[in-house]
C-alpha positions as CSV (number, residue, x, y, z in Angstrom):
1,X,-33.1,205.0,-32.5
2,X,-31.8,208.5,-33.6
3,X,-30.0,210.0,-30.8
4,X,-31.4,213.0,-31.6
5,X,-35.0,212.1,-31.2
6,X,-34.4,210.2,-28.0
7,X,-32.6,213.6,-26.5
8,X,-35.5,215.9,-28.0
9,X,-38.4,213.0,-26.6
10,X,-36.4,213.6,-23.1
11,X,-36.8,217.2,-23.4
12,X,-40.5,217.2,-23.7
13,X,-40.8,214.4,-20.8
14,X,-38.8,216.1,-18.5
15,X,-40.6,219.9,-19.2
16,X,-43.9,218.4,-18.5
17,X,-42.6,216.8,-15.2
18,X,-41.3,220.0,-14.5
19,X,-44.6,221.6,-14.8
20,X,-45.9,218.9,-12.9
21,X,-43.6,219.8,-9.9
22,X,-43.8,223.5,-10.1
23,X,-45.0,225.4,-7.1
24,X,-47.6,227.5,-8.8
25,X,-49.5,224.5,-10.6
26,X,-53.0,223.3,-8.8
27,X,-52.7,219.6,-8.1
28,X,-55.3,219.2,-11.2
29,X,-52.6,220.8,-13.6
30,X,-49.7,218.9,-11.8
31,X,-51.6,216.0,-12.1
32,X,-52.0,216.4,-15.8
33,X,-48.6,217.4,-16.5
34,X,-47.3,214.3,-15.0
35,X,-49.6,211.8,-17.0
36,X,-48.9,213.5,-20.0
37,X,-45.6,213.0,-19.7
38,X,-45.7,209.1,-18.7
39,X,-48.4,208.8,-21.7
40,X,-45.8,211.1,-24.1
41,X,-43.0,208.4,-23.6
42,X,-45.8,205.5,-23.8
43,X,-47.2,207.0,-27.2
44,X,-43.7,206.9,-28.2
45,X,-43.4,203.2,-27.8
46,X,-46.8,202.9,-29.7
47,X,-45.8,204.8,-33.1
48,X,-42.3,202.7,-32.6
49,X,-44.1,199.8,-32.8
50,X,-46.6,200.7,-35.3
51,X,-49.5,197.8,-34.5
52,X,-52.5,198.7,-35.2
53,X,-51.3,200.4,-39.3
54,X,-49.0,197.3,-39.3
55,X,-46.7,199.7,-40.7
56,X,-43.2,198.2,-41.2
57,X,-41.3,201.5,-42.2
58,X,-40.8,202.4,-38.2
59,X,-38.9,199.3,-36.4
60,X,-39.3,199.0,-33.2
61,X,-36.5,199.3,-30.6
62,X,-34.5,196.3,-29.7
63,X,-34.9,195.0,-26.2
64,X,-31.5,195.6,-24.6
65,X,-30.1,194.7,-20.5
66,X,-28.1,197.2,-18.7
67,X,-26.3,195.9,-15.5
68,X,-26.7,198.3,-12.3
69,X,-24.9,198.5,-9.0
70,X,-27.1,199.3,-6.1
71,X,-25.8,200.1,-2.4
72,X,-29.1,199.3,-0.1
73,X,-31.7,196.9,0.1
74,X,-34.5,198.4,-0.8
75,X,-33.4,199.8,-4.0
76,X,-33.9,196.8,-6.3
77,X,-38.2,197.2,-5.6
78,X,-37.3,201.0,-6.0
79,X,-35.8,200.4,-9.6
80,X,-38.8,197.6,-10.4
81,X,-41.5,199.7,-9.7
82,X,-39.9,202.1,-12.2
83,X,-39.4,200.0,-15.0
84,X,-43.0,198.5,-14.7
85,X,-44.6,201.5,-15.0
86,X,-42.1,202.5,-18.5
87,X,-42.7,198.9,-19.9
88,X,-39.2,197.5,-18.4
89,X,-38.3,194.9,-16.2
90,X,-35.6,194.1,-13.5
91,X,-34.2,191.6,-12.7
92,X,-32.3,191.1,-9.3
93,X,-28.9,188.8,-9.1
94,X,-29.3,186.8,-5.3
95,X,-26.5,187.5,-3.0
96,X,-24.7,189.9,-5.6
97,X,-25.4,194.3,-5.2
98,X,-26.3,194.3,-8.7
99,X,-29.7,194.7,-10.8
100,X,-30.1,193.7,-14.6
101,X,-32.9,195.7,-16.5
102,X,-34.4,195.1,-19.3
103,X,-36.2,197.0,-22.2
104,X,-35.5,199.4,-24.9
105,X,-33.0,202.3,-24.7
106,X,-35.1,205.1,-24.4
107,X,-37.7,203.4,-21.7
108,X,-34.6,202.3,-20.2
109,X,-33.1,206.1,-20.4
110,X,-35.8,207.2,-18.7
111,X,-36.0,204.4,-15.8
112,X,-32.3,205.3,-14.9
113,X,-32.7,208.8,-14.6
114,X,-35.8,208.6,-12.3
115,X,-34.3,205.8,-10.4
116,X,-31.2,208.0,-9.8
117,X,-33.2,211.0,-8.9
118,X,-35.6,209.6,-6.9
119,X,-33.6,207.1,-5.1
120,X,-31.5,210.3,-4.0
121,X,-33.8,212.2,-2.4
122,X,-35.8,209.1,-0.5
123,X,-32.5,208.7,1.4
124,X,-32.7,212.4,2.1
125,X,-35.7,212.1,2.9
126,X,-35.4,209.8,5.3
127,X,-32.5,211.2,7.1
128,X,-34.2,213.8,8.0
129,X,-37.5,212.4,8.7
130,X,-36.1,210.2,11.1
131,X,-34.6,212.7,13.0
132,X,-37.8,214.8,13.3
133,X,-39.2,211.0,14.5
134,X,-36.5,211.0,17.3
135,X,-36.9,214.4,18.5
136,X,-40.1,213.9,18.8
137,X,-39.3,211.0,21.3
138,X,-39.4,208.0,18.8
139,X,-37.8,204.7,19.8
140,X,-37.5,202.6,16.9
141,X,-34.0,201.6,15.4
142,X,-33.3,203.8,12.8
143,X,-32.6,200.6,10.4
144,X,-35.9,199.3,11.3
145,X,-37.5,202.6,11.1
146,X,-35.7,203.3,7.5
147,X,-36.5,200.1,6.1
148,X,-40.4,200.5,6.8
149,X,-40.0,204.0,5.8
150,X,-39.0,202.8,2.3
151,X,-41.4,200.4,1.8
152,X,-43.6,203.0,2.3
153,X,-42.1,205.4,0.1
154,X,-42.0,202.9,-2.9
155,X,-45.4,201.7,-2.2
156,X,-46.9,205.3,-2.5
157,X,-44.8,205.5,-5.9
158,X,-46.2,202.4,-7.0
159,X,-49.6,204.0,-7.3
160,X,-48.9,207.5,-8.6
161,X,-46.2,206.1,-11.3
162,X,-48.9,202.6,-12.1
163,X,-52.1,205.6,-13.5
164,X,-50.7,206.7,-16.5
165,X,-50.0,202.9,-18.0
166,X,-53.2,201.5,-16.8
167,X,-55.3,204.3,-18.5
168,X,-52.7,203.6,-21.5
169,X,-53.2,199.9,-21.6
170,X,-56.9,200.3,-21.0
171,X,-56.8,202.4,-24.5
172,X,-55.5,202.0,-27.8
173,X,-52.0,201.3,-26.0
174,X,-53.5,197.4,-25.2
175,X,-51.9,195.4,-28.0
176,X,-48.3,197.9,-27.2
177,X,-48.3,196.7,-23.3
178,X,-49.0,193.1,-24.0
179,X,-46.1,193.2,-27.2
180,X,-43.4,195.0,-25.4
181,X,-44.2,192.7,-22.0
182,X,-43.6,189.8,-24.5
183,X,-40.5,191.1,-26.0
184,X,-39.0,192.0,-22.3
185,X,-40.2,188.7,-21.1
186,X,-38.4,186.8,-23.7
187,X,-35.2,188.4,-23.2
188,X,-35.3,188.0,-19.7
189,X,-36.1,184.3,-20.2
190,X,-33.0,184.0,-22.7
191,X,-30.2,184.9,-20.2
192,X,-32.0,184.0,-17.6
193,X,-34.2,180.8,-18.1
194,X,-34.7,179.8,-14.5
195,X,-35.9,182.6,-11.9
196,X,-37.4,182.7,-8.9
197,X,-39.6,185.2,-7.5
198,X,-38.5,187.3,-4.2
199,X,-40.3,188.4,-1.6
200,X,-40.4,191.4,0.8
201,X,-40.7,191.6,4.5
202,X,-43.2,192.9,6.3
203,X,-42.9,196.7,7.5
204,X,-40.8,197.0,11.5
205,X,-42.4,199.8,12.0
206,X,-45.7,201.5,11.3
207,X,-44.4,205.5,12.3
208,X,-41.3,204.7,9.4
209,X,-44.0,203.1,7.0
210,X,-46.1,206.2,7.6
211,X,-43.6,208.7,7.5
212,X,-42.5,206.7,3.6
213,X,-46.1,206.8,2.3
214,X,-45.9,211.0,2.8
215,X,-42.5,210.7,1.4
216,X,-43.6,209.1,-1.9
217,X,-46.2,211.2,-2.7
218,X,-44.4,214.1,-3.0
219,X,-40.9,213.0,-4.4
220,X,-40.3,214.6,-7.3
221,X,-40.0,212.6,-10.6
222,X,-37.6,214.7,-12.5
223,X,-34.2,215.7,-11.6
224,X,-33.6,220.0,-12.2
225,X,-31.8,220.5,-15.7
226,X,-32.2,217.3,-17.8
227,X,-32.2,213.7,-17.8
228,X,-28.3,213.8,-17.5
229,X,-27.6,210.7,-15.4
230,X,-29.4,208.3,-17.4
231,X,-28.2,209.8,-20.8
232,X,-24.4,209.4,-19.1
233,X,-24.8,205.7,-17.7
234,X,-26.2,204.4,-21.7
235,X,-23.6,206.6,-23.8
């Protein structure tokens, strides 16, 4: 793909997350903003691809892996719901800190550069969060209390990031989702034929997994300025 397009494509997703964030917007018009800009990127996969003219003048992207280092536990399910939600996939590597993720270079522009952002500001989040939980004469462990906090967190991401590509695939996007889950799936399965699926603890503590749900729905999906850590990580 151009380089040029993917930069200006970037622009426009990351002005109408902005909106979607700003103060002044009415959760209708934030709302909006933010499908818009989820359905802008999955549009984008959809004229790539070119299914339904069978048009063979626009190839579609290559399916590509990038290798990640990650620093806490809950990160991997962090990146994951991410990539689902921009037609990706991860993939974790058992008893190593490292992630593989799959799709094509823009999707996967864009899943960095939220994962980065968003990852960021859940752990500042939660600092501060937990301290308002022990002034406010909470006992938990604060690695209990953080680890239920995330799961809450990513599980309130899960929902607001999973709207746009339903009401995609449900549409004239169906044959786009089902093609690009085949093409990540089979490059998964060639370097990595034999996987096993993990699974996640239940939450320690209900005050953390509460205090994570408020978190995720009101992260903010776009870092100020634009997409510049994902663009540095793939250059």
């Amino acid at each position: 793909m151009n380089p040029e397009v993917s930069d200006n494509l970037l622009a426009k997703i990351t002005a109408l997350l902005r909106m979607a964030e700003h103060p002044n917007s009415n959760p209708n018009e934030a709302g909006l903003a933010m499908e818009r800009a989820q359905a802008l990127l999955l549009r984008h996969n959809l004229d790539r691809a070119s299914l339904d003219t069978g048009d063979t003048t626009s190839e579609p992207e290559k399916v590509g892996k990038l290798d990640m280092s990650y620093d806490g536990a809950w990160k991997p399910t962090l990146a994951h719901v991410i990539a689902k939600a921009n037609l990706c996939r991860v993939i974790r590597s058992p008893h190593t800190s490292q992630i593989h993720l799959f799709g094509t270079r823009t999707n996967v522009r864009v899943v960095v550069a939220m994962y980065l952002w968003i990852g960021e500001q859940l752990e500042g989040m939660a600092l501060v969060d937990y301290k308002r939980y022990k002034a406010s004469g909470g006992t938990t462990h604060g690695r209990t209390w953080k680890a239920s906090y995330f799961i809450g967190a990513i599980s309130a991401l899960d929902v607001r990031l999973a709207r746009p590509l339903e009401t995609f695939a449900q549409g004239d996007g169906r044959a786009l989702v089902l093609y690009q889950k085949g093409l990540v799936d089979r490059a998964v399965k060639s370097v990595y034929p034999h996987l096993s699926r993990a699974t996640c603890g239940p939450a320690g503590s209900s005050d953390g997994l509460t205090a994570g749900s408020r978190a995720g729905k009101r992260v903010s999906f776009s870092r100020p300025g634009a997409l510049a850590s994902g663009r540095l990580l793939l250059n």
